[in-house]
C-alpha positions as a printed NumPy array, in Angstrom:
array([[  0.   ,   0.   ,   0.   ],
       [  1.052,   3.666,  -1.193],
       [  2.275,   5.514,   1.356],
       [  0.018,   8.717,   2.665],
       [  1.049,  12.244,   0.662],
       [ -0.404,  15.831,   1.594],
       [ -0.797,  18.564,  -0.244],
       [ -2.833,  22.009,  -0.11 ],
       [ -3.586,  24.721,  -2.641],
       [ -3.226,  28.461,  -2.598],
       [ -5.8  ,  30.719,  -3.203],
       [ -4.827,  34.34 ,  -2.384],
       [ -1.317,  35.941,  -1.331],
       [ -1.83 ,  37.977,   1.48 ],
       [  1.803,  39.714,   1.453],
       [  4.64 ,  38.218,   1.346],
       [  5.797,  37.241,   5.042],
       [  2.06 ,  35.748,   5.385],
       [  2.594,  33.553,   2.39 ],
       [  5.956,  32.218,   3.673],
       [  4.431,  31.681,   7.188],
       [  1.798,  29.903,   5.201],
       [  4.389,  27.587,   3.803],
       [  6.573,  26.788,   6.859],
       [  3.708,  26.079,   8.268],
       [  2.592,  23.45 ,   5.664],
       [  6.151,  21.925,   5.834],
       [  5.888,  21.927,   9.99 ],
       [  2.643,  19.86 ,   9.674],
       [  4.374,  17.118,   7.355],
       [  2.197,  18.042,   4.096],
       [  4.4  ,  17.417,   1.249],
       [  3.14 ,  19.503,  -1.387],
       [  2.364,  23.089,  -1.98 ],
       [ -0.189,  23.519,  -5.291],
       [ -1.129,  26.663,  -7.159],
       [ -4.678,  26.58 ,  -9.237],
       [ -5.019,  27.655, -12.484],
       [ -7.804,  30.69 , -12.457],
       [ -8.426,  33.994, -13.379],
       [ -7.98 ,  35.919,  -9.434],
       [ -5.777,  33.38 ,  -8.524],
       [ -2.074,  33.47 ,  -7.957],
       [  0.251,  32.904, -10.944],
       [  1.364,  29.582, -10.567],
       [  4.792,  30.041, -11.329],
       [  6.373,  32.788,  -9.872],
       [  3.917,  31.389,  -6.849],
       [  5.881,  27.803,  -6.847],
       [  9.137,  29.582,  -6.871],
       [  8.295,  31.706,  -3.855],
       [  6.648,  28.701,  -1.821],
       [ 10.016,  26.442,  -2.252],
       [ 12.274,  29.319,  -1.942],
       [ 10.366,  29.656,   1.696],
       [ 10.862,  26.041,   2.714],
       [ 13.731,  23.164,   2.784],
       [ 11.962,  19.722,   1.531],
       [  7.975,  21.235,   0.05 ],
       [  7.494,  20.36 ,  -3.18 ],
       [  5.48 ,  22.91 ,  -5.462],
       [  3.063,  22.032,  -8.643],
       [ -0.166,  23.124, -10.211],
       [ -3.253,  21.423,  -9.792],
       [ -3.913,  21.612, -12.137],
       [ -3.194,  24.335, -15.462],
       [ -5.798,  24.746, -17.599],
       [ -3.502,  23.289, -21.208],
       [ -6.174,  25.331, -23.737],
       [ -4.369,  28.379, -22.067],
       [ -0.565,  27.634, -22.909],
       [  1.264,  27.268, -25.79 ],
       [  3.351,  24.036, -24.813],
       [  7.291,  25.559, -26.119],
       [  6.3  ,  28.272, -23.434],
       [  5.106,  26.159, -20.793],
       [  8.156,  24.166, -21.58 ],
       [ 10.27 ,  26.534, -20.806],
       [  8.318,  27.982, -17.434],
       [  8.688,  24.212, -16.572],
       [ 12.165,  23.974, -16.956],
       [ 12.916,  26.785, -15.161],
       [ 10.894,  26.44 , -12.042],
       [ 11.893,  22.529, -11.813],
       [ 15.612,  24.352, -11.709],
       [ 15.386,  26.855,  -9.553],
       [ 12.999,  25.094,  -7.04 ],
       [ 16.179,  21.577,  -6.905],
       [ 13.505,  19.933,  -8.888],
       [ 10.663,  19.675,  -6.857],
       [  8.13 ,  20.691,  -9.095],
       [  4.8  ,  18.185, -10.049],
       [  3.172,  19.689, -13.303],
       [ -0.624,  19.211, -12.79 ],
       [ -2.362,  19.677, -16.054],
       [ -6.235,  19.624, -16.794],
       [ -8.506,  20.375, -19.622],
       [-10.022,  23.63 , -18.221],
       [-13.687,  23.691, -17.271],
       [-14.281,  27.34 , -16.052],
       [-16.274,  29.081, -18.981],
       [-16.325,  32.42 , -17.876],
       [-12.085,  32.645, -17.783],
       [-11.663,  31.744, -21.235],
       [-13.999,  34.297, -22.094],
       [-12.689,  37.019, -19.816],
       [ -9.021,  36.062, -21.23 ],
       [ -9.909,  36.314, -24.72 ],
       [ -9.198,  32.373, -25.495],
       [-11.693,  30.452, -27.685],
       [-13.975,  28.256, -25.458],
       [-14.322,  24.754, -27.287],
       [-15.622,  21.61 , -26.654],
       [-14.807,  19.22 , -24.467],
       [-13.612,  16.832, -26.73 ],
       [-11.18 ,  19.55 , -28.248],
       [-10.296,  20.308, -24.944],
       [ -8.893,  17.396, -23.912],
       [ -7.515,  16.686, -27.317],
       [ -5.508,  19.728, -27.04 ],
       [ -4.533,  18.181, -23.082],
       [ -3.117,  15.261, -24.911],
       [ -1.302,  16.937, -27.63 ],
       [  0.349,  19.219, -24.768],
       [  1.723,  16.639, -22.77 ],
       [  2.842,  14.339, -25.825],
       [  4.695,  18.118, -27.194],
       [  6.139,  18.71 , -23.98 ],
       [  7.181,  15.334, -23.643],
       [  9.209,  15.916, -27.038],
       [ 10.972,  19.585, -25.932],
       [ 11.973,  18.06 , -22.522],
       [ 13.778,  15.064, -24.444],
       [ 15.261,  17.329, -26.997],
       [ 18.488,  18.173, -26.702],
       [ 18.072,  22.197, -27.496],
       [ 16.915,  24.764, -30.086],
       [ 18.932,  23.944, -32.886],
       [ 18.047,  27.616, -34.038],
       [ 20.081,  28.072, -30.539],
       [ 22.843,  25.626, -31.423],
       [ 25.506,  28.545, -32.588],
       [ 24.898,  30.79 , -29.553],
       [ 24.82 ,  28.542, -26.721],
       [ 28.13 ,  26.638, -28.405],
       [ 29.641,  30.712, -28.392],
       [ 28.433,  31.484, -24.633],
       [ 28.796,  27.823, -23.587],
       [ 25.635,  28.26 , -22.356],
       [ 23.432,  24.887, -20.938],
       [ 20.443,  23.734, -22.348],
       [ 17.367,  24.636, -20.494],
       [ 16.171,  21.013, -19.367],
       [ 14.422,  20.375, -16.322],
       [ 16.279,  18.73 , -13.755],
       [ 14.364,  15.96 , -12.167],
       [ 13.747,  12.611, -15.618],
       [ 10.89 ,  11.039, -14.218],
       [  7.93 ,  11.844, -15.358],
       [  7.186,  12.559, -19.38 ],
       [  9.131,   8.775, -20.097],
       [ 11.908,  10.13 , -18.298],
       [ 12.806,  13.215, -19.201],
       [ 10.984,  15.49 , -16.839],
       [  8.729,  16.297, -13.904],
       [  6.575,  13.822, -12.624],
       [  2.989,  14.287, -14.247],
       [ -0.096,  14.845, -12.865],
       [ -3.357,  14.685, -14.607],
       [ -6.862,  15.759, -13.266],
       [-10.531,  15.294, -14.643],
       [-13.318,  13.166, -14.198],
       [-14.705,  13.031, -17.674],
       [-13.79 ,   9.354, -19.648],
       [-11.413,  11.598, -22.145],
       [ -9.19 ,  13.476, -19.504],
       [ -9.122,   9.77 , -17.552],
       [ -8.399,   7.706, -21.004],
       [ -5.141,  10.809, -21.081],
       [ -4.456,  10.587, -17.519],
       [ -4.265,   6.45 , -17.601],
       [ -1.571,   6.625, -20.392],
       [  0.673,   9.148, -19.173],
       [  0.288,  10.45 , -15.702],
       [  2.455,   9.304, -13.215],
       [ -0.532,  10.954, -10.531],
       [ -4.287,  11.045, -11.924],
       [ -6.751,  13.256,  -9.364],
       [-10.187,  12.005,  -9.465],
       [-11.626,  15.551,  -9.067],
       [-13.967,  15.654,  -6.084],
       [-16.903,  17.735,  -8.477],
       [-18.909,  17.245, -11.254],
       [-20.541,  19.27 , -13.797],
       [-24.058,  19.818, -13.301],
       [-25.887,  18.452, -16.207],
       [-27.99 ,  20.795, -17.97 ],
       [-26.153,  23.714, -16.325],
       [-24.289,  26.282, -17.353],
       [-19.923,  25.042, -17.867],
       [-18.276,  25.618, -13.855],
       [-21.615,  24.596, -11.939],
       [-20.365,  21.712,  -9.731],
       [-21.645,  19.329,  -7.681],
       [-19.247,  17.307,  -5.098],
       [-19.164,  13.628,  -6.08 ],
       [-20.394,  10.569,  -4.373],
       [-18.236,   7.866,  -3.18 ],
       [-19.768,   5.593,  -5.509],
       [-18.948,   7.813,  -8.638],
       [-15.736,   7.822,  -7.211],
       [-14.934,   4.499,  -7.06 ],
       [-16.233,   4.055, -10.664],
       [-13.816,   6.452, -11.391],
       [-10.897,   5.154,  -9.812],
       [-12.152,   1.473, -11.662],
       [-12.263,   3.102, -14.941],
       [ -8.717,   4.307, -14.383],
       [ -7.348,   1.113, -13.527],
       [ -9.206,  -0.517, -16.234],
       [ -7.558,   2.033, -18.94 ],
       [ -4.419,   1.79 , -17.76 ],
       [ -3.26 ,  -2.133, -17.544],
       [  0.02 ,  -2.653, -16.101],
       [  0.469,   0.67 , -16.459],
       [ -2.002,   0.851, -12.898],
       [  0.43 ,  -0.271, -10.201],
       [  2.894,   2.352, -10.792],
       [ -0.024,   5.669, -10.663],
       [ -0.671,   7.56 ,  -7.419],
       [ -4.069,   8.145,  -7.253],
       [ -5.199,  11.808,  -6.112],
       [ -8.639,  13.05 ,  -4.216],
       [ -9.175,  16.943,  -3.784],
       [-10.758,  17.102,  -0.153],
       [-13.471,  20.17 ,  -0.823],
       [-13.718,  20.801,   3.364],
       [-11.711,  19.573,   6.937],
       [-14.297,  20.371,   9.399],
       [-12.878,  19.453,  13.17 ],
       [-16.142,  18.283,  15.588],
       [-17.217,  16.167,  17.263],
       [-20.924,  15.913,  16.399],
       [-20.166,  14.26 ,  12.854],
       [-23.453,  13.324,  11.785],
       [-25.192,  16.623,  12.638],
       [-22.278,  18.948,  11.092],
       [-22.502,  16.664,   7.427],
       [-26.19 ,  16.987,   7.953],
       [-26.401,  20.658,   8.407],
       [-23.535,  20.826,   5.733],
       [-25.752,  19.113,   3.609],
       [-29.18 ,  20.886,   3.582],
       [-26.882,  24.502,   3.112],
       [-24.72 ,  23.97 ,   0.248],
       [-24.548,  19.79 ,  -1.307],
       [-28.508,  20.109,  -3.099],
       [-27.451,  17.375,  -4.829],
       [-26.489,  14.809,  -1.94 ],
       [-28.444,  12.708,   0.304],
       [-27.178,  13.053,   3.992],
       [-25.372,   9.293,   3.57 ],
       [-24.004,   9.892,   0.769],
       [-22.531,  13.368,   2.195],
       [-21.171,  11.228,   5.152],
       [-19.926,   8.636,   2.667],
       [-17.782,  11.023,   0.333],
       [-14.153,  10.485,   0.15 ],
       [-14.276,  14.409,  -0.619],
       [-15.796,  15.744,   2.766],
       [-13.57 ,  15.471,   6.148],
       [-15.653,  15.739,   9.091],
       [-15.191,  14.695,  12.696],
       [-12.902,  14.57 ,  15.372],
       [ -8.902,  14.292,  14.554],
       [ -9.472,  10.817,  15.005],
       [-12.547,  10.272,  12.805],
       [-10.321,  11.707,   9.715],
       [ -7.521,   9.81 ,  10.238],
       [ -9.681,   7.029,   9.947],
       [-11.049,   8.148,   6.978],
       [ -8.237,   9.168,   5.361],
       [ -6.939,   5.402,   6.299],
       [-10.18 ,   3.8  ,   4.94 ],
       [-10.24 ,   6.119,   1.674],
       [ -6.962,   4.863,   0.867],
       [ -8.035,   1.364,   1.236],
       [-11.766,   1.57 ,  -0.473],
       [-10.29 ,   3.672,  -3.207],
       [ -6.902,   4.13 ,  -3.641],
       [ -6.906,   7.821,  -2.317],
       [ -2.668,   8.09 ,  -1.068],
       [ -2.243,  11.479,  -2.398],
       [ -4.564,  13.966,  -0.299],
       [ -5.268,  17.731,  -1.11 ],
       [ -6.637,  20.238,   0.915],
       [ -7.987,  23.618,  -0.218],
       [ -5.488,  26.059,   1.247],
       [ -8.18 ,  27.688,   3.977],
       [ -7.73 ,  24.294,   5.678],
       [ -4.255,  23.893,   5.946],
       [ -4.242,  24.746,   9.642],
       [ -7.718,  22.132,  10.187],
       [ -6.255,  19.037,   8.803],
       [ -2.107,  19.786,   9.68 ],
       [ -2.801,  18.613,  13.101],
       [ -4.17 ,  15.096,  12.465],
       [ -1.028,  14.196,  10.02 ],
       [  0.71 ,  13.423,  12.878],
       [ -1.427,  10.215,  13.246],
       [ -0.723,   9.051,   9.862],
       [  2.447,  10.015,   8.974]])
């Protein structure tokens, strides 16, 4: 069995000194990796990586996940290279399809289909897969021969077949999964759906029984390929209490229309109880579903850092 692996998201720099604090912090607890959405409002993932490693000694940075419709892959090639570099190589690249409407439109990027979408996923990992194995520009060849200059390669050959970060895909949809199962060394079984009938970015949080179909379609996609993939669950909320039942239940009626009260206490995406009642359902997640790679949305950083201790 996988071994347990935290991680938490940002959503908003503060200044500075808070976002280091905000780090150390994460590293104190024992999570092992600091993410950066993709969004419009959001930090920029990058520079955001950068400052979050340069704040810590062992935290690993990534993206869960970039939307790939918004980057050209020979320049998210090189922003890859260059943060796996000047982070030691601790970067994960997260990548995703993109589902937020409204962002595309605001940016001024076409909004296709989702088939498109995830074809153009697929094409940008199999492209960046290519630059990260090639040797160098050979437009470049003459100057970096003159300056002696080193090719800009990222530093860590394990993910991409070797020759670069280790990849993370995240979706729910059969295309994204059918991508994630053939090349992602992570896949995150995202913890919402789209509402069908609704307009694109209205989600509903996910059963435990769509999420073990999930997780089964995964493993039936990718063969042999299954033992070696970590398998990734975005918790949505860590509530600490110890009046489980009533919290979910109260939980429920306010914001999960969607969800029957048993299924709300049944999700591997909701963490409610006392420290003890998460560890155990952390423990049990991992063992119904596969769930070893656990992220938090960064406003509960502080709610589940305590209860690593009993599973680390």
């Amino acid at each position: 069995m996988r071994r347990f692996r935290f991680g938490f998201n940002f959503f908003e720099i503060r200044s500075r000194e808070e976002f280091a604090a905000q780090c150390r912090r994460g590293e104190e607890y024992g999570f092992d990796v600091a993410f950066v959405p993709d969004h419009l409002g959001s930090p920029a993932p990058f520079p955001t990586m950068v400052a979050a490693a340069d704040a810590t000694e062992r935290l690993r940075v990534g993206s869960l996940v970039l939307n790939a419709p918004f980057w050209n892959p020979h320049l998210l090639a090189r922003e890859v290279a260059s943060v796996d570099r000047l982070t030691g190589g601790r970067l994960e690249l997260g990548l995703g399809a993109g589902h937020m409407k409204w962002e595309f439109d605001e940016a001024g990027i076409p909004w296709e289909g989702f088939a498109a979408r995830a074809r153009r996923l697929e094409e940008t990992v199999e492209e960046l897969g290519r630059l990260f194995a090639a040797d160098r520009y050979e437009q470049r060849a003459k100057v970096d021969e003159l300056y002696d200059l080193a090719a800009l390669r990222p530093v860590q050959r394990t993910g991409f077949g070797g020759f670069g970060p280790p990849l993370l895909i995240g979706g729910t949809g059969d295309r994204v999964l059918r991508i994630a199962a053939k090349h992602a060394d992570t896949v995150a079984i995202a913890g919402t759906y789209q509402v069908p009938g609704a307009p694109p970015g209205t989600l509903m949080l996910a059963t435990a029984e769509q999420a073990a179909e999930r997780v089964a379609f995964v493993r039936e996609q990718a063969g042999e390929r299954f033992a070696g993939i970590e398998l990734n669950a975005l918790v949505q909320r860590v509530m600490i209490t110890e009046d489980r039942r009533g919290t979910v239940e109260k939980l429920a009626a306010q914001a999960l229309p969607h969800m029957t009260l048993d299924e709300a206490l049944d999700t591997p995406f909701l963490l409610v109880g006392t420290a003890e009642q998460i560890a155990e359902q952390l423990r049990e997640s991992r063992e119904r579903f596969g769930f070893s790679n656990i992220t938090v949305h960064g406003p509960f950083l502080d709610v589940l850092g305590p209860v690593l201790e009993r599973l680390l």
